[in-house]
TINU-523254 format. One record per residue (C-alpha): residue number from 1; x, y, z. Coordinates in steps of 0.2 Angstrom, whole numbers, plus 5000, padded with zeros to 4 digits. Example, Ala and Ser with C-alpha at 12.3 -4.5 7.8 and 13.67 -1.06 7.14 Angstrom:
{1; {5062; 4978; 5039}}
{2; {5068; 4995; 5036}}
***
This chain:
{1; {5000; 5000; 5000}}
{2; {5009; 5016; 4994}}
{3; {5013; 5027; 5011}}
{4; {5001; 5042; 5008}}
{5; {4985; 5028; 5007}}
{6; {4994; 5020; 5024}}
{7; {4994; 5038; 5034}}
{8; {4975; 5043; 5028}}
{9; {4968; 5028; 5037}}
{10; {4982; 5027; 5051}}
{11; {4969; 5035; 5063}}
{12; {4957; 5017; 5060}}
{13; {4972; 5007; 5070}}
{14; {4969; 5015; 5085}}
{15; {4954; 5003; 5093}}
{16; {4944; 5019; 5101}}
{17; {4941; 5029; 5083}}
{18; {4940; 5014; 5074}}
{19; {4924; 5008; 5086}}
{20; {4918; 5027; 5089}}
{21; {4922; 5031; 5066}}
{22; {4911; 5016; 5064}}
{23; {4898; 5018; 5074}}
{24; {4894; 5035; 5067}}
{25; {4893; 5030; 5052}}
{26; {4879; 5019; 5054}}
{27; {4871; 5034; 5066}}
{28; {4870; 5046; 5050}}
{29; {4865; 5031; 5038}}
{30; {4849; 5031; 5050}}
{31; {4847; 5049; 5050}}
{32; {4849; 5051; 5034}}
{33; {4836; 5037; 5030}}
{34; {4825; 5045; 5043}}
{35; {4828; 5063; 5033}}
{36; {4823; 5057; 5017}}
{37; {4807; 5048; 5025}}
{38; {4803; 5065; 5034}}
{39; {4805; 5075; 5018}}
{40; {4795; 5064; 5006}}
{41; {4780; 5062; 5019}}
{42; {4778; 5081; 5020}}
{43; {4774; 5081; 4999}}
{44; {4761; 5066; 5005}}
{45; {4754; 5078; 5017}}
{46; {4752; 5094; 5010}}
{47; {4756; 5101; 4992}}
{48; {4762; 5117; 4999}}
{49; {4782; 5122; 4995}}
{50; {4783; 5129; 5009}}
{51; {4777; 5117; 5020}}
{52; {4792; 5105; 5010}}
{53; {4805; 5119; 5012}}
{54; {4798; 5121; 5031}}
{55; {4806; 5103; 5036}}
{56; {4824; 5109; 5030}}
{57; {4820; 5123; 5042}}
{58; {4816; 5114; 5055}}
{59; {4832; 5103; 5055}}
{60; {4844; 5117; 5052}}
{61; {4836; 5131; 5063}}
{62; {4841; 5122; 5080}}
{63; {4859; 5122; 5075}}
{64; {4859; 5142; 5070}}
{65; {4850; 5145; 5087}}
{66; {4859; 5132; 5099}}
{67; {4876; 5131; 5089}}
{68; {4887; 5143; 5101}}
{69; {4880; 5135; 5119}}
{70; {4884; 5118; 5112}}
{71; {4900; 5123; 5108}}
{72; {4903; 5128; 5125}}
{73; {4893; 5114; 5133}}
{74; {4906; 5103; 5123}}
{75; {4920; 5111; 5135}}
{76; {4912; 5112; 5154}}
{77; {4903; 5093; 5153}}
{78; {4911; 5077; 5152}}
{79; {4909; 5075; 5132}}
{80; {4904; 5056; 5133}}
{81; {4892; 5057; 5147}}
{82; {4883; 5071; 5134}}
{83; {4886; 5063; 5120}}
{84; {4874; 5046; 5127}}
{85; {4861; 5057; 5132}}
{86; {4860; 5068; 5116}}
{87; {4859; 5051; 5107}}
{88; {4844; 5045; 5120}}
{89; {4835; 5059; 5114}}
{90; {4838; 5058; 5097}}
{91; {4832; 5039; 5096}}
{92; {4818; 5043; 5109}}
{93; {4811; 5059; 5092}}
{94; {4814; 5043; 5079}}
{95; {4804; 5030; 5088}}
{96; {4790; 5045; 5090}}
{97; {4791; 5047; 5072}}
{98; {4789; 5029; 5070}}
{99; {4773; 5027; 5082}}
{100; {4765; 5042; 5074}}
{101; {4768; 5036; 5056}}
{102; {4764; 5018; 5061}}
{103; {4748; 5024; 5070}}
{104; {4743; 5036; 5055}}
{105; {4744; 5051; 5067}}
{106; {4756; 5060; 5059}}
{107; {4754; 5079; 5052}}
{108; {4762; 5091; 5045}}
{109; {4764; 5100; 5062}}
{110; {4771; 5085; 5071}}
{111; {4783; 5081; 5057}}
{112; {4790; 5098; 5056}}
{113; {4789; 5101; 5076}}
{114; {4799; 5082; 5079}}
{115; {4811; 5089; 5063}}
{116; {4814; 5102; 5073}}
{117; {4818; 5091; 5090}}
{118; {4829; 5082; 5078}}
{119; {4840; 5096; 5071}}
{120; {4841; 5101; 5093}}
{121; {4852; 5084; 5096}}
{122; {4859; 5087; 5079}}
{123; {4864; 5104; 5085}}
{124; {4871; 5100; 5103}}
{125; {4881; 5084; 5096}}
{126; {4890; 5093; 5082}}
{127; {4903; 5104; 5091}}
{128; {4906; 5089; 5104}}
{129; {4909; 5076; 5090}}
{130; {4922; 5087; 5083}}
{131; {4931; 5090; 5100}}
{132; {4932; 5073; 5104}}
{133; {4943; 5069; 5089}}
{134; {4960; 5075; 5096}}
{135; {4957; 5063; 5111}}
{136; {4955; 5047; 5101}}
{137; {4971; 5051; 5091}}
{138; {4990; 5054; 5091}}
{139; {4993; 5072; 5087}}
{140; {5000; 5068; 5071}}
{141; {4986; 5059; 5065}}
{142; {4974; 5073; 5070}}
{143; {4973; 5079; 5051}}
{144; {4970; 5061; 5044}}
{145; {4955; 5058; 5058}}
{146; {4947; 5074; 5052}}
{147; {4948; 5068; 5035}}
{148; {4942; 5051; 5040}}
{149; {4926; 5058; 5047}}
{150; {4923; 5070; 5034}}
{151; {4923; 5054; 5022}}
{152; {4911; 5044; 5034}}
{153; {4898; 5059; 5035}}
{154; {4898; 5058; 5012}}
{155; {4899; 5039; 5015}}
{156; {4883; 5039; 5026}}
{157; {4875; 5052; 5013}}
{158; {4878; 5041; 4998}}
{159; {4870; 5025; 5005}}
{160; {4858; 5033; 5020}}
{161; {4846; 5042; 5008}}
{162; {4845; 5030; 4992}}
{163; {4843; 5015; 5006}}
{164; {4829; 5025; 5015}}
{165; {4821; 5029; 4999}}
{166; {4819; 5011; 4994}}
{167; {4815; 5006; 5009}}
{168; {4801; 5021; 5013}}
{169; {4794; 5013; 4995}}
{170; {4795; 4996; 5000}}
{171; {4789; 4993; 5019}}
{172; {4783; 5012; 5023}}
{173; {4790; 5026; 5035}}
{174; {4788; 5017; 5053}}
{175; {4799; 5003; 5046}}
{176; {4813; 5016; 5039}}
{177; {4810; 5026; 5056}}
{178; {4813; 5010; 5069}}
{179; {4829; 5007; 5057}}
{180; {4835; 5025; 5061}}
{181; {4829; 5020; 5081}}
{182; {4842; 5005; 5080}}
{183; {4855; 5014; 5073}}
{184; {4858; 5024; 5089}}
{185; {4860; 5010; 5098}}
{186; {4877; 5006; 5091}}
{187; {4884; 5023; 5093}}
{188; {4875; 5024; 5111}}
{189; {4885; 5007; 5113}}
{190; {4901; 5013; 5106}}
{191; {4901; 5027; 5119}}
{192; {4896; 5016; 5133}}
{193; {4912; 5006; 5128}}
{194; {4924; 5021; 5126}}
{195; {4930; 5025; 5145}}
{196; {4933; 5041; 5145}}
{197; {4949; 5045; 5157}}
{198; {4941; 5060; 5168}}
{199; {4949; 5078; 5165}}
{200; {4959; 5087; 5177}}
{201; {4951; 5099; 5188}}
{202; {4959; 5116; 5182}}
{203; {4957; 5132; 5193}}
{204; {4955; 5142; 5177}}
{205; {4941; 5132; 5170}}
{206; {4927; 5143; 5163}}
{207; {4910; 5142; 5168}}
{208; {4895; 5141; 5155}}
{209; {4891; 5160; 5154}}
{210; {4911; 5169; 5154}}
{211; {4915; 5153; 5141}}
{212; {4902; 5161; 5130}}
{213; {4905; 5179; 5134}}
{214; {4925; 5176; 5127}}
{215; {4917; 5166; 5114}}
{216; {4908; 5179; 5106}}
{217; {4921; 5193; 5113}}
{218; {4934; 5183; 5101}}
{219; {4921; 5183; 5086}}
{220; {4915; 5198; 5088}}
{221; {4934; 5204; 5085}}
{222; {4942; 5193; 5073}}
{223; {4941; 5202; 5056}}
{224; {4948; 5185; 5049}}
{225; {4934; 5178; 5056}}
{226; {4921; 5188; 5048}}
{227; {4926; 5187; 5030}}
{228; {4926; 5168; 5032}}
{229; {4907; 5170; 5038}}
{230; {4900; 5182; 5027}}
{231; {4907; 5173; 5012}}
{232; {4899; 5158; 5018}}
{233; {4881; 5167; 5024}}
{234; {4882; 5173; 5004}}
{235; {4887; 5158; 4997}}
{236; {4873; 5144; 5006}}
{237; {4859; 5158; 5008}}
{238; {4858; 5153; 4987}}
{239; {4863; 5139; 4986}}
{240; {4851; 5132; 4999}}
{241; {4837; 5133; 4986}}
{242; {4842; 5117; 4978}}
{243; {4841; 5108; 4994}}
{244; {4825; 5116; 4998}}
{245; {4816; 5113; 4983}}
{246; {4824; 5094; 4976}}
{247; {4810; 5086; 4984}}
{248; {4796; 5093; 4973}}
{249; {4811; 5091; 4960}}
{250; {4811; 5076; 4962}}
{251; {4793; 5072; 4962}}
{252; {4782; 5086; 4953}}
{253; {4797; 5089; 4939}}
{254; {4803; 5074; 4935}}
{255; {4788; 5063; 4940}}
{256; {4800; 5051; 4955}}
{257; {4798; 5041; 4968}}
{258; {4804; 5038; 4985}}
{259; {4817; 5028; 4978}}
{260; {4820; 5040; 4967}}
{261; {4823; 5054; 4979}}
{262; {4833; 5043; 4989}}
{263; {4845; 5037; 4974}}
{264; {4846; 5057; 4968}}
{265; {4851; 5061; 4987}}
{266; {4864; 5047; 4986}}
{267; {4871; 5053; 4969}}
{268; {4875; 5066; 4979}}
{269; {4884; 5059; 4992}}
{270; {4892; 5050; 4979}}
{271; {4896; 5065; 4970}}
{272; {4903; 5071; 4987}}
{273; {4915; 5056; 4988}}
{274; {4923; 5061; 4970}}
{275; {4926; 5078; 4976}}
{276; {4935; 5073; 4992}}
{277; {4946; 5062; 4982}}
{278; {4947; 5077; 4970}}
{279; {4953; 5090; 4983}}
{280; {4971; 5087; 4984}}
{281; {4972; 5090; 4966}}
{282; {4962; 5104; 4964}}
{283; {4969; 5112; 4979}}
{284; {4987; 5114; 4969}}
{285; {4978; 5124; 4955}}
{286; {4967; 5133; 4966}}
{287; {4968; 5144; 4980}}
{288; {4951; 5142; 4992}}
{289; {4945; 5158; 4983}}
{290; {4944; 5148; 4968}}
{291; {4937; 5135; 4975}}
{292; {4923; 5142; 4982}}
{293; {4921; 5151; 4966}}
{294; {4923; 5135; 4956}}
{295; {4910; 5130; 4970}}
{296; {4896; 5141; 4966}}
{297; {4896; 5139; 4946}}
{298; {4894; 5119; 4948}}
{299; {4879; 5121; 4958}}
{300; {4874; 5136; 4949}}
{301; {4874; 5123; 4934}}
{302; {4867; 5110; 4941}}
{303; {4852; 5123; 4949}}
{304; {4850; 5128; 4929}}
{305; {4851; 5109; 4923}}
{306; {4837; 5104; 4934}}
{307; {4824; 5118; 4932}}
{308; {4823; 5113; 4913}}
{309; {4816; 5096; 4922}}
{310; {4827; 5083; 4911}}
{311; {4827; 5065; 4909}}
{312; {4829; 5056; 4924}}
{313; {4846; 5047; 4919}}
{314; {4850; 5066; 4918}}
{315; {4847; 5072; 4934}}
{316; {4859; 5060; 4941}}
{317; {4876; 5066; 4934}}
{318; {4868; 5085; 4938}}
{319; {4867; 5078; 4956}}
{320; {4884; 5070; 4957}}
{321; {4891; 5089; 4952}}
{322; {4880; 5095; 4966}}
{323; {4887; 5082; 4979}}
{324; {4905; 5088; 4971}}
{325; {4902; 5107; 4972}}
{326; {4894; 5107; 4989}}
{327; {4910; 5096; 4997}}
{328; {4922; 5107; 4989}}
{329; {4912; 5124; 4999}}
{330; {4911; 5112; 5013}}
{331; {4928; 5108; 5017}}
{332; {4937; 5125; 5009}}
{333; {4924; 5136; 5021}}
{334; {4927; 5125; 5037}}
{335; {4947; 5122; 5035}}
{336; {4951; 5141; 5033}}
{337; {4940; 5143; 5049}}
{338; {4949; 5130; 5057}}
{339; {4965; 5138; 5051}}
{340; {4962; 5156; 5060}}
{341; {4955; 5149; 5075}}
{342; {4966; 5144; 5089}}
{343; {4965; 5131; 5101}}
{344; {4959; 5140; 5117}}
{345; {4944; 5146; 5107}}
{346; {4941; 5135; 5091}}
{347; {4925; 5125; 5095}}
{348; {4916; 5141; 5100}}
{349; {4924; 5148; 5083}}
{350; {4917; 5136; 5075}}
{351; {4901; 5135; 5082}}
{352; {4901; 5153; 5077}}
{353; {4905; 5148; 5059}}
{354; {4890; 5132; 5059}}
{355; {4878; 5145; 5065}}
{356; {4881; 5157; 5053}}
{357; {4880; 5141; 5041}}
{358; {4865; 5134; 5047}}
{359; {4856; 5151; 5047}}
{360; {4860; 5155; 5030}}
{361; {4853; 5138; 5025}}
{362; {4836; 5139; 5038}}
{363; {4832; 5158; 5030}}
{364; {4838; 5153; 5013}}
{365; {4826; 5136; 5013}}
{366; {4810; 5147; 5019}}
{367; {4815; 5158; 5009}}
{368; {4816; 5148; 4991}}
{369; {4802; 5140; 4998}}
{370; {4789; 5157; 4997}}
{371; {4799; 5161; 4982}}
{372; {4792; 5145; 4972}}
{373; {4774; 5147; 4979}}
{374; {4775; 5163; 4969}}
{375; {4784; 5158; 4954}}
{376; {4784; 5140; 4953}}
{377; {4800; 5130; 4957}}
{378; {4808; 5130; 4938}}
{379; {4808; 5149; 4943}}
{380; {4816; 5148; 4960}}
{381; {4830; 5138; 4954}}
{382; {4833; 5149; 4937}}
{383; {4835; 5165; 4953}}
{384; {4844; 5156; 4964}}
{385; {4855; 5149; 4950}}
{386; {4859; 5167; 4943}}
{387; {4861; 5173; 4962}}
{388; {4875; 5161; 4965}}
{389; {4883; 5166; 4951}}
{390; {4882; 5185; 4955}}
{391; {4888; 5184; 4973}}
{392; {4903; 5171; 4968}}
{393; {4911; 5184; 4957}}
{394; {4904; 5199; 4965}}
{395; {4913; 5192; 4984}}
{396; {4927; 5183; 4974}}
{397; {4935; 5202; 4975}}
{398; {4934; 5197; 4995}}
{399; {4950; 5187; 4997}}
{400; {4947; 5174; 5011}}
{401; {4961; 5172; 5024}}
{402; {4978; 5163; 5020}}
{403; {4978; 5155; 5037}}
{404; {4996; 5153; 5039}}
{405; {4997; 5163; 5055}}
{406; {5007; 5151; 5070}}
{407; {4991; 5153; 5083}}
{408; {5002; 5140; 5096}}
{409; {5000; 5149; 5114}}
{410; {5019; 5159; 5116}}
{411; {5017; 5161; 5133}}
{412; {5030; 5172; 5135}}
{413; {5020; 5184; 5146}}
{414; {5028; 5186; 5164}}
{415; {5015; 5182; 5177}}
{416; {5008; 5196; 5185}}
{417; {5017; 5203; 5204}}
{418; {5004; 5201; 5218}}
{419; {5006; 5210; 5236}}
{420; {4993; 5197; 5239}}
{421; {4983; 5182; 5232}}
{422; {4968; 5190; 5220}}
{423; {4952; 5179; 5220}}
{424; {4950; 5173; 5204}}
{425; {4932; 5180; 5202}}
{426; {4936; 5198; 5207}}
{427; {4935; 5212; 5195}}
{428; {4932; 5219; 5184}}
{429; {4953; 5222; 5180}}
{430; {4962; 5237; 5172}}
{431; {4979; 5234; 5164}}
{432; {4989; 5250; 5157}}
{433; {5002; 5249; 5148}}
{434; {5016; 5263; 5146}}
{435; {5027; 5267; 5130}}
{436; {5041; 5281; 5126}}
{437; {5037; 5285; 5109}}
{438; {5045; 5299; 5102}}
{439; {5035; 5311; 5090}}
{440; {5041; 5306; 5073}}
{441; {5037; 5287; 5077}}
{442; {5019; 5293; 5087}}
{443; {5009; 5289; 5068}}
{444; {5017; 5271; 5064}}
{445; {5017; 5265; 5082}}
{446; {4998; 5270; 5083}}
{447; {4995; 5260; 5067}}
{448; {5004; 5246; 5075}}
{449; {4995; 5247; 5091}}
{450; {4977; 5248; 5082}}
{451; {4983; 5230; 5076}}
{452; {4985; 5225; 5094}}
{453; {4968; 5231; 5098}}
{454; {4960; 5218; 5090}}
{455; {4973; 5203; 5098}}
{456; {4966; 5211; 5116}}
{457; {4950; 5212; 5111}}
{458; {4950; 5193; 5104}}
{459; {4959; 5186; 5119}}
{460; {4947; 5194; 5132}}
{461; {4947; 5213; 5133}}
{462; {4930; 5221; 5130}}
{463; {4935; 5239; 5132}}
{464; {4952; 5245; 5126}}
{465; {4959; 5265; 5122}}
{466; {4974; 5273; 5121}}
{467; {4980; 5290; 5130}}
{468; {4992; 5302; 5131}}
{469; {5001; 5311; 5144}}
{470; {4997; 5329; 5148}}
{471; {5012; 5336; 5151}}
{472; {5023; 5324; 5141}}
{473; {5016; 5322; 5125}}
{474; {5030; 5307; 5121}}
{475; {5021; 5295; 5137}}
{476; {5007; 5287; 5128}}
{477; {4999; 5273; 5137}}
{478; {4988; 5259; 5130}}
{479; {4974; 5253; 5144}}
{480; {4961; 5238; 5143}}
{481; {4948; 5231; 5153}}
{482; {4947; 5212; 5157}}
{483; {4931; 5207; 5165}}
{484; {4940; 5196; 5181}}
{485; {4956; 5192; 5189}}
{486; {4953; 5174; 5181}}
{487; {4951; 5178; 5164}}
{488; {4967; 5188; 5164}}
{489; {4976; 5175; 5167}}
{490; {4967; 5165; 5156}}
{491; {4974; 5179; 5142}}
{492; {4990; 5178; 5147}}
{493; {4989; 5157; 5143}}
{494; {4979; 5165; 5125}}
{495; {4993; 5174; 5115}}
{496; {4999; 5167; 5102}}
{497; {5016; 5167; 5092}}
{498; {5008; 5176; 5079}}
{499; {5000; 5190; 5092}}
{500; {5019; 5190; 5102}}
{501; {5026; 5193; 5084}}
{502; {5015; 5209; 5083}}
{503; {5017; 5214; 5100}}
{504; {5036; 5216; 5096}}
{505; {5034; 5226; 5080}}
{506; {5024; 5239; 5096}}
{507; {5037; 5236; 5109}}
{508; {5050; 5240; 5095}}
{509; {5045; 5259; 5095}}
{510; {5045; 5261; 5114}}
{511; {5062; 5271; 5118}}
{512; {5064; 5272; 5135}}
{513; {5078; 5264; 5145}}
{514; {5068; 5248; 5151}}
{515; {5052; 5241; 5145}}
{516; {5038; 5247; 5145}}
{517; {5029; 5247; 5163}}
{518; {5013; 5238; 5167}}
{519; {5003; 5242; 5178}}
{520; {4988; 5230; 5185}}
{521; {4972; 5238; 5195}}
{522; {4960; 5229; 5204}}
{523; {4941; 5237; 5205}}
{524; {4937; 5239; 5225}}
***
């Protein structure tokens, strides 16, 4: 086996992963079979498109609302313990489904409100799954695992909806629900069997409500940050309307069946598959700004393929693109989040990023969904095609961040002198900072400082200025505002080698004879 194939499934020989990689797979063929079910029932039920486009809603609205506190609830519980319950709840909304539908009891209300109970586990689980992979794994198998997962999820998408299509049009919905109820008893098995070693207790570990505030602190100041989400808002608020709409594709276009949808779904996963075996390849020709652009006009296509409602046999290579496209946003979106985000902070980060996600797809669906109960969905999909279109080339022009930045912690902050032991909740706290900067240098070392801002804001100042002496216009000193004792050391533990890099380019304008003095003030 050639080396590189060896080291992309080197993660699978440790025992934990493989058991844990497994188990989840079978969990998303279930809840992609339960998916499917769910989405085809709703065109049973009711004729409206935006009933249809309401159950995409419903399963991705929980995730924009709940995304942030379950990214925090992944660091203050023990992850296992959460995960078992989450899953209880998950299999206890499938065998409702499954009751209701056996029983004949199911409405559109019901669907769409057990949808929505469904994207809640969906929504507390995702963050905890991710965090959980650099404890099954050595270090420098980290990237591989993240791979491995990513091709378990397109795995489960390929086989999950054409199986539960079939098997909808073979032996009904209660039948493909009690099949989705069974799948959460491997994964609830597999967690049951991984022990967990228990963390250390830590004297700086954040409670729920200052884990969230620094969360949003650090989002609300990352400029990276925000280029990578309002590309992505842009990008999945259009090309959500293929997702919203493929079931009356599927079955008022192009005349289908459950099994239909269900094999169209998995030409997607399929297609989804070819695109991460594609990547590497692509990746040495294009730079994720093409990619996402590339992105945009294959689903753009494929929107314009479908609302000229082709042969069937047609619609499945249009769906393979649209699997291909979709991974390619997919990954190039969530590695350059995962790239400017860094450790202390990254699952809140990226909670940040699957809200903003999930948000853009919730309005995009409702949206698409009103829009074809105006126009008709051939309509829908010709405006969201040309939308796509626009906003790729328009926000091409917005270069998404290289990511290259060394965010390892640098620790090289001396720790603070005490008269005294400070509790750790006290506050608030005021740091000031004093430079020597002679007049000439006064317009480049505010520049330079400005940068800074934003690395104190990010790493848990919420109010920062600058000031200058009265009667020495050379003694400027920078202050900032740290809401307790705790999380200032906690800030100290969150600079990076990047952010001491910039610090250096400040401190190397300060002329006095010794560096700069800090001062630290306790609020009474």
């Amino acid at each position: 086996m050639p080396p590189s194939a060896t080291s992309s499934f080197a993660p699978l020989r440790q025992p934990i992963f493989a058991v844990l990689w497994i188990a989840t797979v079978l969990g998303n063929i279930g809840s992609f079979m339960r998916d499917v079910a769910s989405a085809w029932l709703v065109t049973d039920l009711s004729a409206n498109p935006t009933a249809v486009a309401l159950i995409q809603t419903a399963a991705t609205l929980p995730i924009f609302l709940l995304a942030i506190p379950a990214g925090v609830l992944s660091d203050i519980l023990d992850r296992r313990r959460f995960l078992i319950c989450v899953q209880l709840g998950l299999a206890a909304v499938s065998g409702t489904l499954l009751l209701l539908s056996h029983s004949g009891a199911l409405t559109v209300e019901l669907l769409i409100a057990l949808t929505f109970a469904g994207g809640i586990g969906a929504a507390l689980t995702g963050p905890t799954w991710q965090s959980v992979v650099p404890e099954l794994v050595p270090r420098a198998d980290l990237k591989s695992a993240v791979a491995l997962n990513s091709l378990g999820i397109n795995i489960a998408r390929s086989i999950g909806p054409a199986v539960g299509g079939l098997m909808l049009a073979s032996f009904g919905a209660a039948v493909t629900y009690g099949v989705d109820v069974l799948s959460y008893a491997f994964v609830i098995g597999a967690l049951v069997w991984w022990r967990r070693p228990a963390s250390a207790a830590s004297g700086l570990s954040e409670n729920f409500f200052g884990a969230f505030r620094a969360g949003l602190r650090y989002a609300r100041a990352s400029r990276a940050l925000h280029v990578v989400l309002l590309r992505a808002a842009v990008f999945f608020v259009f090309a959500s309307a293929v997702w919203a709409l493929l079931p009356l594709v599927a079955r008022q276009m192009l005349g289908g069946t459950a099994g239909f949808y269900g094999v169209l779904l998995g030409a997607v996963g399929a297609g989804a598959i070819v695109g991460a075996l594609l990547l590497p390849r692509l990746r040495q020709r294009l730079d994720a700004d093409g990619l996402v652009l590339l992105a945009a006009l294959l689903s753009a296509a494929v929107m314009a393929g479908l609302m000229l409602a082709p042969p069937r046999w047609l619609a499945l290579p249009l769906l393979l693109l649209l699997g291909l496209g979709w991974i390619v946003a997919l990954t190039t979106f969530n590695g350059v989040a995962q790239a400017i985000l860094p450790n202390w902070v990254r699952g809140r980060g990226l909670a940040v990023y699957l809200t903003v996600f999930n948000g853009a797809m919730a309005a995009g669906s409702l949206g698409w969904g009103l829009v074809a109960r105006a126009i008709g969905v051939p309509g829908a999909l010709a405006v969201g095609a040309a939308g796509l279109v626009a906003v790729g080339l328009l926000f091409h022009r917005l270069r998404l961040p290289a990511g290259e930045a060394d965010l390892q912690p640098s620790n090289h902050w001396p720790e603070p002198l005490l008269a005294a032991p400070v509790a750790h909740d006290r506050g608030p706290v005021l740091i000031q900072i004093e430079y020597s900067i002679h007049v000439e240098d006064r317009a480049a070392f505010l520049l330079a400082l400005k940068r800074l801002e934003q690395e104190r804001r990010r790493d848990g100042a919420y109010a920062w200025g600058i000031a200058e002496h009265s009667a020495e216009p050379e003694r400027l000193m920078e202050w900032f505002l740290v809401e307790s004792w705790a999380e200032h050391l906690r800030q100290h533990h969150r600079v990076s080698n990047a952010d001491a890099d910039l610090q250096g380019e400040v401190l190397a304008f300060h002329r006095g004879p010794e560096r700069p003095a800090v001062h630290h003030f306790l609020a009474l």
